[in-house]
C-alpha positions in Angstrom: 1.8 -4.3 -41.7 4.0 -3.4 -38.9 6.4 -6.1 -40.0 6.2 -5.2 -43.6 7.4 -1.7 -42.8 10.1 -2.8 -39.9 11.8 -5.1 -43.3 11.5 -2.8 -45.7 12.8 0.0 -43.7 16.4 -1.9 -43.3 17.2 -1.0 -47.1 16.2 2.1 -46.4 12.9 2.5 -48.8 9.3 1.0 -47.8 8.8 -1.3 -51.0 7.5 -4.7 -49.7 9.2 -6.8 -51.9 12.9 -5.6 -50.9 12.2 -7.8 -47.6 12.4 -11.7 -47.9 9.7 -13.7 -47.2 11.6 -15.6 -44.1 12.3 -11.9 -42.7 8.8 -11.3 -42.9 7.9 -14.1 -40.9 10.2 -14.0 -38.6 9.9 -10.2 -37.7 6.0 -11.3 -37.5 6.8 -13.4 -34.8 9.0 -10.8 -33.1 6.1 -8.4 -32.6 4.3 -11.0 -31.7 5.9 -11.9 -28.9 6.6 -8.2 -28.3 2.5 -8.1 -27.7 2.2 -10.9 -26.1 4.9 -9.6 -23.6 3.2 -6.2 -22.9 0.1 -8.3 -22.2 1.4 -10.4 -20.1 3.4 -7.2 -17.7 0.1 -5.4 -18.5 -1.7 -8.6 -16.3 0.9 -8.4 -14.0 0.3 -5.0 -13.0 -3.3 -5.4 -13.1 -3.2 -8.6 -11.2 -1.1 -7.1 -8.4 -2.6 -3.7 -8.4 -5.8 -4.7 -7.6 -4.7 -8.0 -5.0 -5.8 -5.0 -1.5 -9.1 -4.3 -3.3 -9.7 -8.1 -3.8 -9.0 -8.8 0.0 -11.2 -5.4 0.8 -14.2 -7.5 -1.4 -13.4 -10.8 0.3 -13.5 -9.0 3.6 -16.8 -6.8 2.9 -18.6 -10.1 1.3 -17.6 -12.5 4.5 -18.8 -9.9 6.7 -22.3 -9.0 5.0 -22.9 -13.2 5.1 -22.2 -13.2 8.9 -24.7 -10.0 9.3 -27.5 -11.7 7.2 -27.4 -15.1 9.0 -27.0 -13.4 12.4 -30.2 -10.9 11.4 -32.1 -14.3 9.8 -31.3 -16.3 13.3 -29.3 -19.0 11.1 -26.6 -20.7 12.4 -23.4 -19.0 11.1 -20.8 -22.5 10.5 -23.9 -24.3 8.2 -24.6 -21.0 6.7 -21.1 -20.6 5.6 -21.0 -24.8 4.8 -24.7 -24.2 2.8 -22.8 -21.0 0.5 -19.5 -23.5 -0.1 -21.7 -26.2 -1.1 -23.9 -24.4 -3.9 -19.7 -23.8 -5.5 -20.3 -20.3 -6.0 -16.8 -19.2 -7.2 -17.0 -15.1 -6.0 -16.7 -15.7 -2.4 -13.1 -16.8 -3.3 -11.0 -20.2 -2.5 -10.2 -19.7 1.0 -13.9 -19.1 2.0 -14.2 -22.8 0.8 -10.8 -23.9 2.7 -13.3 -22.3 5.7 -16.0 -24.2 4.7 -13.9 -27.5 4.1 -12.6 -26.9 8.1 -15.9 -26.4 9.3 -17.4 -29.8 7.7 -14.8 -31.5 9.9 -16.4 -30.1 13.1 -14.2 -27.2 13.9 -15.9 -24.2 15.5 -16.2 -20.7 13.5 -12.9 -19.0 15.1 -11.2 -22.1 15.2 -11.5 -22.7 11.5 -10.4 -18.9 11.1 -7.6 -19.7 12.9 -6.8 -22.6 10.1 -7.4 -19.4 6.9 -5.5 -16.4 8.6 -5.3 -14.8 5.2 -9.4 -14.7 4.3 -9.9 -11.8 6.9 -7.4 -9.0 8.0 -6.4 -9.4 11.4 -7.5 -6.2 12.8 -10.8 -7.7 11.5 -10.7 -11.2 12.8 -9.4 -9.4 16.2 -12.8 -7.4 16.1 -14.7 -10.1 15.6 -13.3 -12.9 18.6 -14.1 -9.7 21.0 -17.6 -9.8 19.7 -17.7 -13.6 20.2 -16.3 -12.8 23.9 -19.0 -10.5 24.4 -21.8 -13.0 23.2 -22.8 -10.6 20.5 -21.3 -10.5 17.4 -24.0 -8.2 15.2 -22.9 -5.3 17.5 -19.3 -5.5 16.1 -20.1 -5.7 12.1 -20.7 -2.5 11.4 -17.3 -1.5 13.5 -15.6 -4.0 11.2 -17.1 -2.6 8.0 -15.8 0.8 9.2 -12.3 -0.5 10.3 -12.5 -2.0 6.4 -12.4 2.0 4.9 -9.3 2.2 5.4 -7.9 0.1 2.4 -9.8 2.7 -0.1 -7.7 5.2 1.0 -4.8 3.5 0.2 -5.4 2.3 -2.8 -6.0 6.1 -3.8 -2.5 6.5 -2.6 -0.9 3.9 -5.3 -2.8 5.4 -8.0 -0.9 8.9 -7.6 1.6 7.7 -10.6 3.7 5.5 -8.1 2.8 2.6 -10.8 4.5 4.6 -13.4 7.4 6.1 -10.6 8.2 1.9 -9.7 8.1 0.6 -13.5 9.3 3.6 -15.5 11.2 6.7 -14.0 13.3 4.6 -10.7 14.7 2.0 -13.4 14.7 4.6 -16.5 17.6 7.1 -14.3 19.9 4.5 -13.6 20.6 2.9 -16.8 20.8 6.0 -18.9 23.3 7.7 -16.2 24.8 4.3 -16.4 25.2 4.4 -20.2 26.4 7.6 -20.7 29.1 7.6 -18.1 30.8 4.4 -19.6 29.7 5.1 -23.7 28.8 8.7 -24.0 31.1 10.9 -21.9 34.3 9.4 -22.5 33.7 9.8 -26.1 32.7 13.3 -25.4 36.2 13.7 -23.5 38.3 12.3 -26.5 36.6 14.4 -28.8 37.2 17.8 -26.8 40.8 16.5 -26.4 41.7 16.1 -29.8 40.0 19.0 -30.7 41.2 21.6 -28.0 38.0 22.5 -27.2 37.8 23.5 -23.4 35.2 21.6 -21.6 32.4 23.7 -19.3 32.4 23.5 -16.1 29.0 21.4 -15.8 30.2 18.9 -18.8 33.6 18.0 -17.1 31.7 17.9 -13.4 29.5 15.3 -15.6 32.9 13.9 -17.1 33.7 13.0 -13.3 30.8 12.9 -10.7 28.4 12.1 -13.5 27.7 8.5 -11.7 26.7 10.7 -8.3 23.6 11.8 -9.8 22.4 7.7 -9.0 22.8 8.0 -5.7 19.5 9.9 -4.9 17.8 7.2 -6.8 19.3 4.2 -5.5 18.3 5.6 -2.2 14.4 6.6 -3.0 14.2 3.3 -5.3 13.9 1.2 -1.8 11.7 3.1 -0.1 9.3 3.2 -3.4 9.7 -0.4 -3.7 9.2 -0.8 0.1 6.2 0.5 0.0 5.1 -1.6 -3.6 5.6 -4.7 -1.0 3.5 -3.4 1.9 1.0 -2.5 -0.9 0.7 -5.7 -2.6 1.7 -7.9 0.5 -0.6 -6.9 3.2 -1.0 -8.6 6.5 1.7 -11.2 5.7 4.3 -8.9 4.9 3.1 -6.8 7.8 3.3 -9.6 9.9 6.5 -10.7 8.4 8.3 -7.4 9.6 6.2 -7.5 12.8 7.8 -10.8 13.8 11.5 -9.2 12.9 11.4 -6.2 13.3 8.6 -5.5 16.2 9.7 -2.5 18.1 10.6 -0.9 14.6 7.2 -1.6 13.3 5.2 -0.7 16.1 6.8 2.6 16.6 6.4 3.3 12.6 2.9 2.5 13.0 1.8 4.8 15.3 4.6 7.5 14.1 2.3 7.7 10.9 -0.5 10.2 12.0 -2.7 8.2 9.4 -2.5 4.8 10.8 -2.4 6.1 14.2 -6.1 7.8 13.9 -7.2 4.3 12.2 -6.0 2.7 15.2 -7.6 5.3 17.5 -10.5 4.9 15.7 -11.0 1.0 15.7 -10.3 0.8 19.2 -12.4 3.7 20.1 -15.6 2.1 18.2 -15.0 -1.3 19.9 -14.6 0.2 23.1 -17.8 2.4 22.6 -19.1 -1.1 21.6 -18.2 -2.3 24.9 -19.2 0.0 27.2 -22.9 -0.3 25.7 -22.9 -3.8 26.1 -22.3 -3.1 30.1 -18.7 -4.8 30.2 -16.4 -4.1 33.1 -13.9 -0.6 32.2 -11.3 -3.0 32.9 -12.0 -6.0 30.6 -13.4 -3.3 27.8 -10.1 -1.5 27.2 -8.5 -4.6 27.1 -10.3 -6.4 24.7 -11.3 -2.8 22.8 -6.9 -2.8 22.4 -6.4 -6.9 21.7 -9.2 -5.9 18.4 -7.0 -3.1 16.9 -4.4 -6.6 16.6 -1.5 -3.7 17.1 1.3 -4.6 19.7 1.3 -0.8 20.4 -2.0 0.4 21.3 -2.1 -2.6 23.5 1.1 -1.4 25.1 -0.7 2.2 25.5 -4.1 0.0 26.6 -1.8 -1.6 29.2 -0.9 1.3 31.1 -4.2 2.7 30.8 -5.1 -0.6 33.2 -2.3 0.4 35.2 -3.7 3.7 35.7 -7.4 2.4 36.5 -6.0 0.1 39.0 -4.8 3.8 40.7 -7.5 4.6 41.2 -7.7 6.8 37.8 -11.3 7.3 35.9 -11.6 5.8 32.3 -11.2 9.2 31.0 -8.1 10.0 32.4 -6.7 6.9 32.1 -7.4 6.6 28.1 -5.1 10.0 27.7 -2.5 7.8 26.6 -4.7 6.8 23.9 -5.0 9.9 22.4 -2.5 12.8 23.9 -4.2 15.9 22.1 -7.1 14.8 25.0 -9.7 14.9 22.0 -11.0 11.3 22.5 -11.2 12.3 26.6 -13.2 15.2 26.5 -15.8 13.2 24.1 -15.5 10.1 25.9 -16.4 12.4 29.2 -19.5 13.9 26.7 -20.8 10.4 26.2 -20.7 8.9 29.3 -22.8 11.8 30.5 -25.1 11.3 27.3 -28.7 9.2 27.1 -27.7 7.8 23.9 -24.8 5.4 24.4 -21.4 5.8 23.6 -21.9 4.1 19.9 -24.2 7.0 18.9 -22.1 9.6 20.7 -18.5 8.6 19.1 -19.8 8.1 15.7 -19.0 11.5 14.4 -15.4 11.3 16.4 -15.0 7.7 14.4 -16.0 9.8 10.8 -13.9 12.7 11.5 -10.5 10.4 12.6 -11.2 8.4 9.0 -11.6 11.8 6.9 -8.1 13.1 8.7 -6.7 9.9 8.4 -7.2 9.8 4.5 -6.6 13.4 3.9 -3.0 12.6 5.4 -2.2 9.6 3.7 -3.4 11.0 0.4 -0.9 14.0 0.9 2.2 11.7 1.6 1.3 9.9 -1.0 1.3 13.4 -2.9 4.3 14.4 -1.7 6.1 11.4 -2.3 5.3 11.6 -5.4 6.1 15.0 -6.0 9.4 15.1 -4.6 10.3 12.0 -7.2 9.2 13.4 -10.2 11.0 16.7 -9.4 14.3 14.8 -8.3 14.1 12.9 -12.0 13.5 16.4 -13.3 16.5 17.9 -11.6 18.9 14.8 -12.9 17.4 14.9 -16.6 18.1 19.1 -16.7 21.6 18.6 -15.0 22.2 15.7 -17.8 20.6 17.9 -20.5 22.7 20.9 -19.9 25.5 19.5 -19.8 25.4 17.2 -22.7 24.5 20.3 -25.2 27.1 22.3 -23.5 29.3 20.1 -24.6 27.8 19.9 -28.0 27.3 23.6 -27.9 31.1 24.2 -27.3 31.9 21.4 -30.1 29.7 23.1 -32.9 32.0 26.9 -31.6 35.1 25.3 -32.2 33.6 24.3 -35.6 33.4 27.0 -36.7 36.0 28.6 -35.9 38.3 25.9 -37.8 
């Protein structure tokens, strides 16, 4: 039907049999492919929207197998082996690349080591620490918490910035584009030969129309920046970890959101720690290796230096957290008969709901500011086309 009315409309009436039956066919085809396109961008999008909730899934599944064979007594490598072997496809490929290293007599972290991409590091990092401290159940639930993280951002790339990356960034520049090399110097020929005296906006468009990109060629990277950290994950974080490490480090813990994530994973694993009896020494050091962040072990490292002073634990974790927050609960546990897991739990919740509050409001913002910078070039753009056509239509009438 659709290519019924698409043929008939090109002689201008909507009788079916003005339109060949080859047109008709071949405008058929056209739409199909049309469709098929949109499918196929609409998979795209889907497939690549949801790639942080599949590794969240992959993460949450791997760690809820380790807790039931570790509550069940079983032995976690032929556990994992026994799940690979029944070919059950929703644990995902790389849990069978695991598996696969594991039947050729590698050892748990070792085989990890072999799949980097079937756990976040931060996670994999937690988990070695609990393998150091001879009991790994005591770590997954601090994993599963370190794991809410990635719900926050995926409420972040659902505040239109699918819509801001596909349609408004690309949508500015090519109809400034057009209209400063097609429209506008039409525009000028036509005022020229008809006397008509340009407003001020219409000849500032005539001239610096093409300036009006530059706010959007320099938002477009950031937005698209941020697509690739979305969509990337750990590898591209890694990626610019490698290259661009003091950069990245300082951005990381710049960003009050990922800064209270970090506080918070290496708070629970230190509370972890301390319950567990281990040395204040070797506990902030392995409580800063499981965060798998180059600057809170940086900030961990000093922290040594200062209990090698002579400094207590709670004055030297101040450079943990300068606001002095995490030391004044830190000195309410240690004084507590519960342990410091139970004690820091409500510190842990808190730093997650701040932590998502702020990343939800960037995300906001961000957002925000680009649809209002589109607005401001489409009304700049508007007014001063139908000034011109405004000032056209006067001199109309006049004549």
């Amino acid at each position: 039907m659709f290519a019924m009315i698409l043929a008939s409309s090109r002689s201008g009436n909507l009788l079916l049999g003005d339109a060949s039956v080859p047109e008709l066919i071949l405008l058929t085809l056209v739409w199909l492919l049309f469709s098929l396109l949109l499918c196929g961008l609409a998979w795209v999008v889907y497939f690549l929207f949801s790639l942080p909730l599949r590794r969240l899934e992959r993460a949450r599944l791997f760690l809820d197998l380790m807790g039931a064979a570790l509550k069940s007594g079983r032995n976690l490598e032929q556990t994992i082996v026994a799940i690979s072997q029944t070919r059950e496809s929703s644990v995902g490929v790389r849990f069978h690349l695991l598996a696969a290293h594991l039947e050729q007599g590698l050892r748990l972290f070792d085989a990890l080591d072999k799949v980097p991409r079937l756990l976040p590091p931060h996670i994999s990092a937690m988990l070695r620490v609990g393998q150091k401290t001879g009991d790994l159940s005591r770590v997954i639930p601090a994993c599963r918490q370190a794991l809410d993280g990635g719900a926050s951002q995926i409420w972040g790339a659902t505040n239109y910035l699918v819509v801001l990356m596909f349609v408004v960034l690309p949508a500015i520049p090519l109809v400034l584009g057009m209209m400063a090399t097609a429209i506008f110097p039409k525009f000028r020929e036509i005022f020229h030969d008809m006397g008509v005296a340009t407003p001020p906006l219409t000849l500032w468009l005539f001239d610096h129309g093409k300036l009006l990109m530059l706010p959007i060629f320099v938002a477009a990277p950031l937005v698209y920046l941020g697509a690739l950290l979305y969509v990337g994950g750990p590898r591209v974080t890694n990626f610019f970890d490698r290259w661009l490490g003091p950069i990245n480090t300082w951005l990381q813990w710049h960003l009050p959101w990922k800064r209270k994530r970090l506080q918070r994973n290496f708070s629970a694993m230190l509370a972890i720690l301390l319950d567990a009896e281990v040395p204040e020494a070797e506990a902030v050091e392995l409580a800063a290796e499981s965060t798998a962040n180059r600057g809170m072990e940086q900030r961990a490292e000093k922290a040594l230096e200062d209990l090698s002073r002579g400094a207590t634990l709670t004055e030297a974790l101040s450079r943990i957290d300068e606001a002095g927050e995490f030391r004044w609960r830190l000195t309410n546990a240690s004084h507590g008969q519960r342990g410091f897991v139970a004690a820091l739990t409500g510190w842990h919740d808190a730093l997650e709901a701040q932590a998502f509050q702020q990343e939800q409001t960037a995300a906001q913002l961000i957002t925000t500011a680009l649809v209002l910078l589109n607005g401001l070039v489409v009304g700049l753009i508007a007014t001063g086309t139908f000034g011109a056509l405004i000032a056209v239509i006067q001199q109309g009438v006049l004549w």
